[in-house]
C-alpha positions in Angstrom: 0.0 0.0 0.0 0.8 3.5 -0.7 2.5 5.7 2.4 0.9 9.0 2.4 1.3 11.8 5.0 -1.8 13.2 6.9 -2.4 16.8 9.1 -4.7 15.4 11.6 -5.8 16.6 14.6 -5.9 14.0 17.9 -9.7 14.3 18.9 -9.5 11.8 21.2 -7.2 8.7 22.7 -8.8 5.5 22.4 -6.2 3.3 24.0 -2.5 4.3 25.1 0.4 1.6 26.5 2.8 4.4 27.8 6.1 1.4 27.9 5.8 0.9 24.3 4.3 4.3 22.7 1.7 2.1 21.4 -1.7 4.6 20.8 -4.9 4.1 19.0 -6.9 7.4 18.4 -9.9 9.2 16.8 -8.4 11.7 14.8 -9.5 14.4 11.9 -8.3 15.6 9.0 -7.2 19.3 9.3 -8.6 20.5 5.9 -11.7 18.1 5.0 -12.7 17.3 8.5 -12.6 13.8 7.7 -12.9 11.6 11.1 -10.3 8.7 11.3 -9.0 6.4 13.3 -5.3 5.8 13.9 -3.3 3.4 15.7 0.8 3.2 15.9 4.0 4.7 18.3 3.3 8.5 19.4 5.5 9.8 21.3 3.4 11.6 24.4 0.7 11.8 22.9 -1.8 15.3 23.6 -5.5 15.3 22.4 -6.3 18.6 20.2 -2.8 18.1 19.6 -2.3 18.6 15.4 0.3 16.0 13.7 1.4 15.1 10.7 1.0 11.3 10.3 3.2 9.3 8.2 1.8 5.4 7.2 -0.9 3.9 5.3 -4.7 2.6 5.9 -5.3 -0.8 6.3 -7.8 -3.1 6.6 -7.6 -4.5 10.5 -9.6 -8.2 10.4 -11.8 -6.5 13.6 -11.4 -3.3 13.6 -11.6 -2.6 10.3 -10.3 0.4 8.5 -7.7 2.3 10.1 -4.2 4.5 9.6 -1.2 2.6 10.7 1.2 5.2 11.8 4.7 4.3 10.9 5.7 7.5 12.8 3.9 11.2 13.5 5.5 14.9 14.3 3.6 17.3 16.2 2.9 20.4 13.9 2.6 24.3 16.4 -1.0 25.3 16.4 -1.6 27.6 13.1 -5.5 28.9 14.2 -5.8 31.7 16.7 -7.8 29.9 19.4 -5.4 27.0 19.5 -2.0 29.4 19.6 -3.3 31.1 22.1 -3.9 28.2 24.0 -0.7 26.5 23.4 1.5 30.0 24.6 -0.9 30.0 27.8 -0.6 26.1 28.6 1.6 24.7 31.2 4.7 24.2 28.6 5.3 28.4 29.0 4.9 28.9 32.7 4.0 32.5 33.8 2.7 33.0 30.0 -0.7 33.6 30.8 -3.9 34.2 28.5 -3.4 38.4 28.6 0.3 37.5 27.2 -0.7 34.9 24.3 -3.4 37.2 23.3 -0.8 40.4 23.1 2.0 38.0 21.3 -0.6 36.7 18.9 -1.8 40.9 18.0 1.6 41.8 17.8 3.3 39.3 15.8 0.2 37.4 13.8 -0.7 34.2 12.8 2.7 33.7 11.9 3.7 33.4 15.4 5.2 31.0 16.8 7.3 30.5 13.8 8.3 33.8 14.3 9.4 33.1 17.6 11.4 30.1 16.5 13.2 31.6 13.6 13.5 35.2 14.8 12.9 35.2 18.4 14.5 38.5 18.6 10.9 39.8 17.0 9.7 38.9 20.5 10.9 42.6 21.7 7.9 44.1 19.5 5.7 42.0 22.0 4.6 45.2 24.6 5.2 43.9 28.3 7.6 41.2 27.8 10.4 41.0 30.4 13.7 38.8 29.4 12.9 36.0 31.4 9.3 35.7 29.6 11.2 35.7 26.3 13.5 32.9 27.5 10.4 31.0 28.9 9.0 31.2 25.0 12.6 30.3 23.3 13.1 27.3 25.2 9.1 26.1 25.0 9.4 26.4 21.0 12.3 24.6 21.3 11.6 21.8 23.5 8.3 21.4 21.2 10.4 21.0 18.1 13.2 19.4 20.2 13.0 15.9 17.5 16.6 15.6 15.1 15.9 14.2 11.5 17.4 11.4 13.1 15.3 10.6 15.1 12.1 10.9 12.3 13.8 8.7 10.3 14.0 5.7 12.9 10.2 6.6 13.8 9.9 5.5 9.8 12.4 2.9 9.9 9.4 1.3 12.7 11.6 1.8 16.0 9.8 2.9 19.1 10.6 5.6 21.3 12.5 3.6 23.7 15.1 2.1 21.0 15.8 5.9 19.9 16.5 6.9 23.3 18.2 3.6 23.9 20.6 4.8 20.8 20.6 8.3 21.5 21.8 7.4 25.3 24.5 5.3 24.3 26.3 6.7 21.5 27.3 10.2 20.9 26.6 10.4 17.1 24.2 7.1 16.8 23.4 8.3 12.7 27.7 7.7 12.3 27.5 4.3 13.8 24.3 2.9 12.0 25.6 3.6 9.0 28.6 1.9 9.8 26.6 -1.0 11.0 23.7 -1.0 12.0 23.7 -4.5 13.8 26.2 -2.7 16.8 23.4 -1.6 18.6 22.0 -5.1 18.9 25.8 -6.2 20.0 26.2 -3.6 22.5 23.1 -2.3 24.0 21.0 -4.4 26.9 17.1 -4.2 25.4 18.4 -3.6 21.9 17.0 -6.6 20.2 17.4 -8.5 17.1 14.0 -7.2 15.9 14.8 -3.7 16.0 18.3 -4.0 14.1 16.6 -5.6 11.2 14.0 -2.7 10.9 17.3 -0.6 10.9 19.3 -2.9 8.6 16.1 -2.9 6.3 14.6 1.1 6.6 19.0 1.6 5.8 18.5 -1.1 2.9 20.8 -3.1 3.8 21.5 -5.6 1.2 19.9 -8.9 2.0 23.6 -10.8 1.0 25.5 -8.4 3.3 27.3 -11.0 5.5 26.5 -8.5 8.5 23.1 -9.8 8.2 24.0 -13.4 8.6 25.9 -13.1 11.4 23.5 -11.3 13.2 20.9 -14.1 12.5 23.8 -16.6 13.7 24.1 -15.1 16.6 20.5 -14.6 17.5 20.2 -18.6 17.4 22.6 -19.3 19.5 21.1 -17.5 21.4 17.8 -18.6 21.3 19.6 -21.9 21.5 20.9 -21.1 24.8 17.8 -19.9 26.4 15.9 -22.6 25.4 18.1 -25.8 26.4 19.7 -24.1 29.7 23.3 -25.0 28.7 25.8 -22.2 29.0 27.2 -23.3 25.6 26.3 -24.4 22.4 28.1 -27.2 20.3 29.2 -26.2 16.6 26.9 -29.8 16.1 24.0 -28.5 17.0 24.4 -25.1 15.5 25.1 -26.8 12.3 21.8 -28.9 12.6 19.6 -25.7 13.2 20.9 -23.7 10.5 20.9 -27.0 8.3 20.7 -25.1 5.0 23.9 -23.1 5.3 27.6 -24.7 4.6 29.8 -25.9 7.0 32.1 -22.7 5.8 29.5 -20.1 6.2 29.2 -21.1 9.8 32.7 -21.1 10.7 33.5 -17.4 8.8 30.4 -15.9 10.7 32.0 -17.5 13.7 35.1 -15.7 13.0 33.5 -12.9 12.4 31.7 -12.9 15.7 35.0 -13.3 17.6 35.0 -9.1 18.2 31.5 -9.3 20.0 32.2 -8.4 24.0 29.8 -11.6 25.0 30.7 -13.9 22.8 33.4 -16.6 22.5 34.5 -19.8 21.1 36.4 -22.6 22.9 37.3 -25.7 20.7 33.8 -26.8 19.6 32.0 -24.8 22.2 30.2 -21.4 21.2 29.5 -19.4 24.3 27.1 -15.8 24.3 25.6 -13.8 27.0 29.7 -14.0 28.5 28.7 -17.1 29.9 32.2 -18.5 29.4 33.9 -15.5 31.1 31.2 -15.6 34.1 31.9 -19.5 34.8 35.2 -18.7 34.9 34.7 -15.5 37.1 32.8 -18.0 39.4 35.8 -20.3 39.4 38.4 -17.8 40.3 35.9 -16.0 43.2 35.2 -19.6 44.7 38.8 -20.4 44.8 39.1 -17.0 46.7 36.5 -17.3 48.9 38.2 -20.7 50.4 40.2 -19.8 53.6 40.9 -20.6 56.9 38.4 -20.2 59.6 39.2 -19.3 63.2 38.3 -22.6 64.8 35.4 -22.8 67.7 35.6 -25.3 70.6 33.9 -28.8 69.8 32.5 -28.4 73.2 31.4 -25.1 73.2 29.6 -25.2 70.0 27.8 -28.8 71.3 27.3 -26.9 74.6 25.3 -23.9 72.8 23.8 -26.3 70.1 22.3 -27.8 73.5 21.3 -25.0 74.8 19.2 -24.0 71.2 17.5 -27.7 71.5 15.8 -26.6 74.7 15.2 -22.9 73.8 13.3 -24.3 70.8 12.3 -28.0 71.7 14.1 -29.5 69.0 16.3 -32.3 68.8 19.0 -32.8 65.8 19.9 -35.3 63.7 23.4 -36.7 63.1 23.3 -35.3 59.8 21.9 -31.8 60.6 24.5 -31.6 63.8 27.3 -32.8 61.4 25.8 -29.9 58.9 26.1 -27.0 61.5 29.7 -28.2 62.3 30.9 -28.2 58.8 29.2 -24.3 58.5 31.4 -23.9 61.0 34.4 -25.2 60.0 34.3 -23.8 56.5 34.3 -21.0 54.5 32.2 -22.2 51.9 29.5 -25.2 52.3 26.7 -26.6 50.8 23.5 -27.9 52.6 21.4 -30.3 50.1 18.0 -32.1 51.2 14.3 -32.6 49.8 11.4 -30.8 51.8 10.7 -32.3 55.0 14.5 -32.8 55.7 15.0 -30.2 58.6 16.9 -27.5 56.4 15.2 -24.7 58.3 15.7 -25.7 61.6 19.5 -26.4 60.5 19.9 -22.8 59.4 18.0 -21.5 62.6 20.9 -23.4 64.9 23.2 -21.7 62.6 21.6 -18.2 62.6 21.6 -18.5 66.8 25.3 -19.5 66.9 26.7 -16.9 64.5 24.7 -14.8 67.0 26.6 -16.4 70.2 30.4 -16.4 68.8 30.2 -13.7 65.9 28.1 -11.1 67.9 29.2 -8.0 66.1 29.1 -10.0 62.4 26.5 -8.6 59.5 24.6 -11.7 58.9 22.2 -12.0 55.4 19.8 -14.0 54.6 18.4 -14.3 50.6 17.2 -16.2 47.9 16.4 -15.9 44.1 12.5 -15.0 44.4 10.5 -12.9 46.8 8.0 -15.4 48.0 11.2 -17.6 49.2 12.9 -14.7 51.1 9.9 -13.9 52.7 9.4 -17.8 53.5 13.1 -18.3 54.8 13.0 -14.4 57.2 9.9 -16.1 58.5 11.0 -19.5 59.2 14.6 -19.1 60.6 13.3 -15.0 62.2 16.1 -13.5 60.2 16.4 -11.0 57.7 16.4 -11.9 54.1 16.0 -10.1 50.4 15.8 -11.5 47.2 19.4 -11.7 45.5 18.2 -9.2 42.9 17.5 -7.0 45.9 20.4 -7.5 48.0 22.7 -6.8 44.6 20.7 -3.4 43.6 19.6 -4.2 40.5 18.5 -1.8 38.0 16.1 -2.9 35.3 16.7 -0.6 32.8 20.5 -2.0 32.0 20.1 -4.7 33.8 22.9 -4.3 36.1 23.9 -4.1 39.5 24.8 -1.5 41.9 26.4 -3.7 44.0 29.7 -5.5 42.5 33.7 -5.7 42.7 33.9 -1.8 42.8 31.3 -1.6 45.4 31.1 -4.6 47.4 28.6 -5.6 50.3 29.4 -5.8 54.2 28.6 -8.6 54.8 30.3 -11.6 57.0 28.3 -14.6 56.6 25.6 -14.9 53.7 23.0 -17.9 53.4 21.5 -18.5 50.6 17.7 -20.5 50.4 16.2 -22.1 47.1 19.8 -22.1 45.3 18.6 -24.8 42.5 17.1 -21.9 41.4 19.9 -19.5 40.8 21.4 -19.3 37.1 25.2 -18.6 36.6 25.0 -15.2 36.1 23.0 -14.3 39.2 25.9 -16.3 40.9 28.6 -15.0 39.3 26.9 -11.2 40.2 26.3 -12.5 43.8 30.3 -13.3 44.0 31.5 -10.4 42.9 29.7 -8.4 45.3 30.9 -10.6 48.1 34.4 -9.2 50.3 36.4 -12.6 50.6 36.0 -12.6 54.1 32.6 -13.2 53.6 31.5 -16.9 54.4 29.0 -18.9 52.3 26.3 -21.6 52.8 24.6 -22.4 49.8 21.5 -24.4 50.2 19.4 -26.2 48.1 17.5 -29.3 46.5 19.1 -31.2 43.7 16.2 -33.1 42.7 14.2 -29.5 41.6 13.6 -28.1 38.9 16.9 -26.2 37.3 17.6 -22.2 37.3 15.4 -20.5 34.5 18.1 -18.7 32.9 21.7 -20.8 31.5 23.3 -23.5 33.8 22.9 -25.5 36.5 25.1 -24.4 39.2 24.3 -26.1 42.0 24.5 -29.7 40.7 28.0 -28.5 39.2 29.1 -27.3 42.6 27.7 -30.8 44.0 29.2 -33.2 41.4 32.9 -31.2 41.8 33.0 -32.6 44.8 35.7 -29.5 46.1 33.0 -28.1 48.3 32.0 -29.7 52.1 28.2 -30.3 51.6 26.2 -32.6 53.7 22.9 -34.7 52.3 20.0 -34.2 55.0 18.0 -37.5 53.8 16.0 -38.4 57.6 12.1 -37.3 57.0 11.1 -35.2 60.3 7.1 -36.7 60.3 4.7 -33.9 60.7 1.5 -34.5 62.4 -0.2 -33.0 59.2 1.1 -33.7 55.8 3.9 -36.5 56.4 2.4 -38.2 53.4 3.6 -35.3 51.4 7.5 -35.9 52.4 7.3 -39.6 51.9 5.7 -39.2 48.4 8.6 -37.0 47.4 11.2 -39.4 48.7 9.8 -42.0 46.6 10.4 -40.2 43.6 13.0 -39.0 44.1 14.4 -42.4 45.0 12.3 -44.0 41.9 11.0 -46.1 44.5 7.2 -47.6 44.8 5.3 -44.6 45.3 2.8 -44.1 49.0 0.2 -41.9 49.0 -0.6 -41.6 52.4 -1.7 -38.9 55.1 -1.4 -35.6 53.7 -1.5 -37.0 50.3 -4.8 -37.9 47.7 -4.5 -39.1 44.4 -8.0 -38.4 42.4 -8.2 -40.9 39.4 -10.2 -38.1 36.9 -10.6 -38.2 32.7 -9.4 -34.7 31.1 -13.3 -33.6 31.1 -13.9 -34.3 34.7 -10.8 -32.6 36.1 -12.2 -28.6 36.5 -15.0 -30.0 37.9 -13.0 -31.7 40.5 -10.6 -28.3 41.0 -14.1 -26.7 42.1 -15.5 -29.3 44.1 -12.3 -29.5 46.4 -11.8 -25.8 46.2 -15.0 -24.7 47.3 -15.2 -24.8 50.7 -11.3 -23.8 50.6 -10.3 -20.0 51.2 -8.6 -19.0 47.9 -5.7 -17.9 50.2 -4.7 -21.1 51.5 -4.5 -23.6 48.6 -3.1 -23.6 45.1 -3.2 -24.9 41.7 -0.5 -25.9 39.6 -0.5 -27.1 35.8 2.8 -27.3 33.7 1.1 -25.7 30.4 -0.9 -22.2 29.6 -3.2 -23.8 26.9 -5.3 -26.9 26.7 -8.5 -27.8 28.7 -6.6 -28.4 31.7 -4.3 -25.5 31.1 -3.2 -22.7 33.4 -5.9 -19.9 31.8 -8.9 -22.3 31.5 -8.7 -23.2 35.6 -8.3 -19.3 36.1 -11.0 -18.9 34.2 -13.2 -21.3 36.2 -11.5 -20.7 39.7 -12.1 -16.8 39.1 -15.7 -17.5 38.3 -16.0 -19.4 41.4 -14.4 -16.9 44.2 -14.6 -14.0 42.8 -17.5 -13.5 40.2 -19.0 -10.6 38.3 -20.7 -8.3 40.8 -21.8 -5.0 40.0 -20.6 -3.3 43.0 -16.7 -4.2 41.8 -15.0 -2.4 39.6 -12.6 -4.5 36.4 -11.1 -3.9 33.2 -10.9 -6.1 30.8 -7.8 -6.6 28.6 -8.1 -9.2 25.5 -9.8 -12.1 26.8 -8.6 -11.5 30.6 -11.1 -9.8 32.8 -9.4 -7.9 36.6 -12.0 -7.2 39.1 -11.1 -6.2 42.3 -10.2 -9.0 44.9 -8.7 -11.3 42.1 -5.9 -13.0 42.9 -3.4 -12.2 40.7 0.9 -13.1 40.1 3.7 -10.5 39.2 5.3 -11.2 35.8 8.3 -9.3 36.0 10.7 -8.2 38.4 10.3 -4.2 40.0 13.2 -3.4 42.6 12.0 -0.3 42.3 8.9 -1.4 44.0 10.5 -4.1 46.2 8.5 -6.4 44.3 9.4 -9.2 42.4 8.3 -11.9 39.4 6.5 -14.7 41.0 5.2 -12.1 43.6 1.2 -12.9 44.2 -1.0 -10.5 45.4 -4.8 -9.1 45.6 -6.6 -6.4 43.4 -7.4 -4.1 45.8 -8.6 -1.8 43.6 -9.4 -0.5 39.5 -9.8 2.4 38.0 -11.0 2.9 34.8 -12.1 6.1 33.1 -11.7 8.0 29.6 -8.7 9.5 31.5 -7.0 7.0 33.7 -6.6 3.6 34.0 -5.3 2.0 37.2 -5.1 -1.5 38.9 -3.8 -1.1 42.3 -2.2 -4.9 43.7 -1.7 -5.6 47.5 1.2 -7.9 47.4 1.6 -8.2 51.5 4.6 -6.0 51.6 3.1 -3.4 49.8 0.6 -2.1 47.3 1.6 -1.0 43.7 -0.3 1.2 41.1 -0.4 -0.7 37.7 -1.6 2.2 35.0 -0.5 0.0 31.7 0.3 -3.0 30.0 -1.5 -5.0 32.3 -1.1 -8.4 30.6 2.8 -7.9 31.0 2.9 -7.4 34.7 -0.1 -9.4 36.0 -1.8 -12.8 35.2 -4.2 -14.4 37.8 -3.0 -16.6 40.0 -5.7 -19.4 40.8 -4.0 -21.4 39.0 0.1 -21.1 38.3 3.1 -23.1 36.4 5.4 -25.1 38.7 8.1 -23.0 37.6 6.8 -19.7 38.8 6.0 -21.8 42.2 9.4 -22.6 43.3 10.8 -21.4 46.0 7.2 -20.8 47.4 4.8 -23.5 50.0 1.2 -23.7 50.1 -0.8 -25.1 52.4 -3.2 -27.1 50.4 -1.8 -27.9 46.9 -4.0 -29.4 44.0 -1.4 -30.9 40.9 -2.6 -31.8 37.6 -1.1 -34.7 35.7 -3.1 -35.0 32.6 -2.2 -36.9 28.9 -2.6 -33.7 27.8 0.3 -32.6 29.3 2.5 -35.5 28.7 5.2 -34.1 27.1 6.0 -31.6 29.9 5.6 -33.2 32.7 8.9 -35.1 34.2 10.2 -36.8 37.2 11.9 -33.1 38.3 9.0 -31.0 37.6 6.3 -33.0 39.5 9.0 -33.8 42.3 9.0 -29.9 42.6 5.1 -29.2 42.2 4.2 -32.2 44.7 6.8 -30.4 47.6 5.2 -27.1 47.3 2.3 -28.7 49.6 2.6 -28.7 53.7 0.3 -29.9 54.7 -2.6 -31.7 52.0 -1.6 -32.1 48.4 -4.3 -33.2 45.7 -3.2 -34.9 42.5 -5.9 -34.7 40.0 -5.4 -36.6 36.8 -4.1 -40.6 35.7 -2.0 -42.7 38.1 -0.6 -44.6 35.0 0.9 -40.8 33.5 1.6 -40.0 37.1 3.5 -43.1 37.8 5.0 -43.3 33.9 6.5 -40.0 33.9 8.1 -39.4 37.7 10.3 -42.2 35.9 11.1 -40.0 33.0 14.3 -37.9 33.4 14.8 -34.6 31.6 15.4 -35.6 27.7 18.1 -33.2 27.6 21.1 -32.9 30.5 22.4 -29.4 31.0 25.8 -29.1 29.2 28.2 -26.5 31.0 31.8 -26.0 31.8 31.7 -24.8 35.3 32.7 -28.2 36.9 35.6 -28.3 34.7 36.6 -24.7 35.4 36.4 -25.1 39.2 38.7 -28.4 39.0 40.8 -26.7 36.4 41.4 -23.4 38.5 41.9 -25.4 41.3 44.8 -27.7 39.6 46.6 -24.0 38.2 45.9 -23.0 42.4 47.7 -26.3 43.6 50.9 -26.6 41.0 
């Protein structure tokens, strides 16, 4: 279709996302009048506002006709009512209506032109000191403060935030794109692959320009990366995916790729994201981070260990006594053991006796999600933040405030839920860590992996250079044992037991949301929780949300909602965070309650009580929230429930493994519900992960510690 520019006024906003820019709007045509709708990225955008649209119309499948804007500039006002308006509005403070009316009669129609190509015409103006006149300059000029530059990435199809993303990192960003215009993608965190090909294409870029190839190499190993978990990617495997490219291609894009900051190639291994640099950064910081430790008295520390037993009526184990001892006798240890196993009441002894020998030392508590921090300061009465948190971390760059330039005090850290963290949360955590700081990692094997690249924990288990102890023994609850033993069994692949605590519901695919309700309904939607391992489906994550929502909190007139695509918030829904927001001291996997929604012509708000605190969502609320009847396993690790209700469906077959339901089935304390077929239930706890994680931090830790030793 042809592009054509229009001079349109903005009547009215019909819908506005202020992260991406994104705005549909009723407009009209300056000179006919002709009413419109538009939809595309504005910049800020002001109704009765006049701009000069550059795209096409289009046929949408349900909206039907509309301009797509491939980018707009806002045009000054050119009738008297709206000049006049414009000098008197709140972008020319102390410019009143009396002044706007005398600059208008002095100057004309031709104003505000006037006043941006000869602003010394502005001394005709009667009553106009020198600061007024500066006020006027600088108003014009922040109105008209765009570069050709930036226009012509507006038409290229780049939103606002990747302009100021290139703008913000490079001094002359026009020089660099036409030098290549895949560096941004290289260099800049949220620069994606996406936006340099609009670049690469709006700068016609020739589709055999080898620059294009390698960007497209390197996006797949990426995406390769992300999606098996490994920290590196075999030449093998990179060969297979890009199947219709030679053997020779690969390897001079490789070679080519060799300048990029975050990328590098060892033997047959391809490595992105600096993986290979961070699991050798890990390496080097463990190795430093092993010292001597000033030794306590066997018998003192049994005498106050005694002394902890009574205070708290507890008695320990063998293993959890000989797990204390080794935190105390190291400066790095691991603590390893399935739920049920006494880790809590291991790190509570160890909280207490830092507190009885170290009594000046800065203790922290933390782990990789909020829910988990909050779980471990309320379990061991210590205080804990997420890693994210702790570290500083700002979004925007994603970076951290606190690293090897500005380090933590800290003397002993303890770290919960560690199968979840990813290599370069680790390596971040390390090398904001003084050496004298002392470590206890602690963790479940059997769970499910970090989301992000690696699998640290297992390689700092299977090295073997580390003291870790195995707590195995089942502490029986009075309520729920069944729960411990069930996990055992799996993760043992022994016969399963599905005793106290623990009720298996032999249900078809059609009968299984009736079943959610039944058991749910005399339940408060506080205290249980529903987990599925897929989105989609009949069984899937949305359609129990759909039904569970329905059931607790159902249309009433006298709640306010919004609804967004298919979703529907209403106040007192349960709803899960999507993304992380330090800012906020909230965090992804975070589940709160809509206290609140606004929606008008002017404002749309969903306010969230999340416990800790409440937060104002005003956009793009299918990014941030999603209800949270029902969740994935993944988003609940690190997180117990009282009353847990599992799926295990056929539909789900292909996802579901022995890790994943050995970490839904230990979210539960005290009653867990598995809803589904015993034969998939039984059939696939057998099933081990197709694919084993392939990194080189084992190797690097034994290798460092080999170039240490000689």
């Amino acid at each position: 279709m042809e592009t054509i520019k229009i001079k349109a006024l903005l009547e009215h906003i019909i819908y506005q996302n202020e992260q991406t820019h994104y705005v549909v709007g009723s407009f009209s045509e300056t000179e006919t009048y002709h009413y419109f709708v538009a939809a595309g990225s504005l910049s800020d955008p002001i109704e009765d506002q006049e701009y000069e649209l550059v795209g096409q119309y289009t046929n949408h499948p349900k909206y039907g006709l509309q301009f797509q804007i491939q980018y707009a500039n806002k045009l000054l006002p050119r009738f008297k009512d709206s000049i006049i308006r414009f000098l008197s509005s709140s972008d020319f403070p102390t410019i009143g209506l009396k002044t706007a009316q005398a600059i208008y009669d002095t100057l004309g129609e031709d104003c505000l032109d006037i006043i941006k190509t000869s602003p010394e015409k502005l001394d005709d103006v009667p009553g106009l000191n020198q600061k007024k006149k500066q006020i006027l300059m600088e108003g014009i000029h922040t109105f008209d403060q765009h570069s050709d530059f930036y226009y012509q990435c507006m038409e290229y199809g780049l939103d606002q935030n990747k302009i100021l993303l290139l703008e913000q990192n490079y001094e002359d960003p026009q020089t660099i794109l036409q030098e290549d215009c895949f560096r941004p993608y290289y260099e800049i965190y949220g620069f994606g692959y996406r936006s340099a090909i609009k670049l690469a294409n709006g700068l016609q870029l020739q589709p055999a320009d080898p620059r294009r190839f390698d960007a497209f190499i390197y996006e797949t190993l990426r995406q390769l990366t992300m999606a098996s978990g490994n920290t590196f990617i075999h030449f093998i495997t990179l060969a297979n995916q890009c199947s219709s490219y030679s053997t020779q291609a690969l390897e001079e894009s490789l070679n080519r790729l060799q300048d990029i900051s975050d990328f590098d190639r060892v033997e047959d291994r391809i490595y992105v994201f600096g993986l290979y640099h961070e699991e050798k950064e890990i390496s080097r910081l463990l190795k430093a981070h092993q010292f001597p430790v000033e030794t306590i008295l066997e018998e003192d520390l049994s005498r106050e260990l005694e002394q902890i037993e009574f205070r708290f009526g507890i008695t320990y184990d063998t293993q959890q006594i000989k797990a204390i001892k080794t935190f105390f006798r190291s400066s790095i240890s691991l603590l390893n053991g399935g739920p049920g196993t006494g880790k809590t009441t291991t790190v509570k002894a160890i909280l207490e006796l830092i507190r009885t020998f170290y009594a000046n030392a800065n203790i922290q508590l933390c782990a990789p999600t909020g829910r988990a921090s909050k779980r471990l300061s309320d379990l061991s009465y210590g205080d804990s933040k997420t890693i994210h948190s702790l570290l500083k971390w700002n979004k925007e760059d994603n970076t951290f405030a606190k690293n090897e330039e500005d380090l933590l005090d800290i003397d002993f850290l303890i770290v919960d839920e560690f199968s979840m963290v990813d290599t370069h949360l680790f390596c971040s955590l390390l090398k904001a860590l003084p050496f004298k700081t002392r470590i206890l990692l602690i963790g479940d094997e059997d769970q499910l992996e970090s989301v992000g690249p690696g699998k640290v924990f297992q390689d700092l288990i299977e090295s073997a250079v580390f003291p870790i102890v195995h707590l195995e023994k089942i502490f029986r609850q009075k309520n729920g044992s069944g729960i411990v033993t069930l996990a055992r069994d799996i993760r043992k692949e022994e016969l399963c037991h599905y005793q106290e605590g623990v009720t298996f519901l032999e249900k078809k695919t059609a009968d299984i949301l009736p079943t959610i309700q039944k058991i749910t309904e005399d339940l408060d939607h506080d205290r249980f929780q529903v987990l599925s391992c897929m989105y989609k489906g009949a069984v899937g994550i949305d359609a129990i949300n759909e039904v569970l929502q329905a059931q607790f909190n159902p249309y009433d007139s006298s709640k306010n909602e919004i609804k967004v695509a298919t979703s529907i918030f209403r106040e007192n829904d349960k709803v899960m965070l999507l993304k992380n927001l330090p800012e906020e001291d909230v965090y992804n996997g975070d589940i709160g309650y809509i206290i609140q929604v606004k929606s008008t012509k002017n404002e749309k708000c969903i306010s969230v009580d999340f416990g800790n605190r409440i937060v104002d969502f005003k956009t793009d609320f299918l990014y941030y929230l999603k209800h949270a009847y029902c969740i994935s396993v993944h988003k609940s690790q690190g997180s117990e429930y009282d009353t847990v209700l599992v799926i295990v469906d056929c539909t789900n077959i292909h996802m579901l493994n022995k890790r994943l339901i050995y970490t839904a089935i230990s979210r539960a304390k005290k009653q867990l519900y598995i809803i589904g077929q015993k034969s998939v239930f039984e059939r696939q706890i057998r099933l081990k992960e197709r694919r084993i994680r392939q990194t080189t931090l084992q190797a690097q830790i034994l290798d460092i510690l080999k170039s240490k030793s000689s």
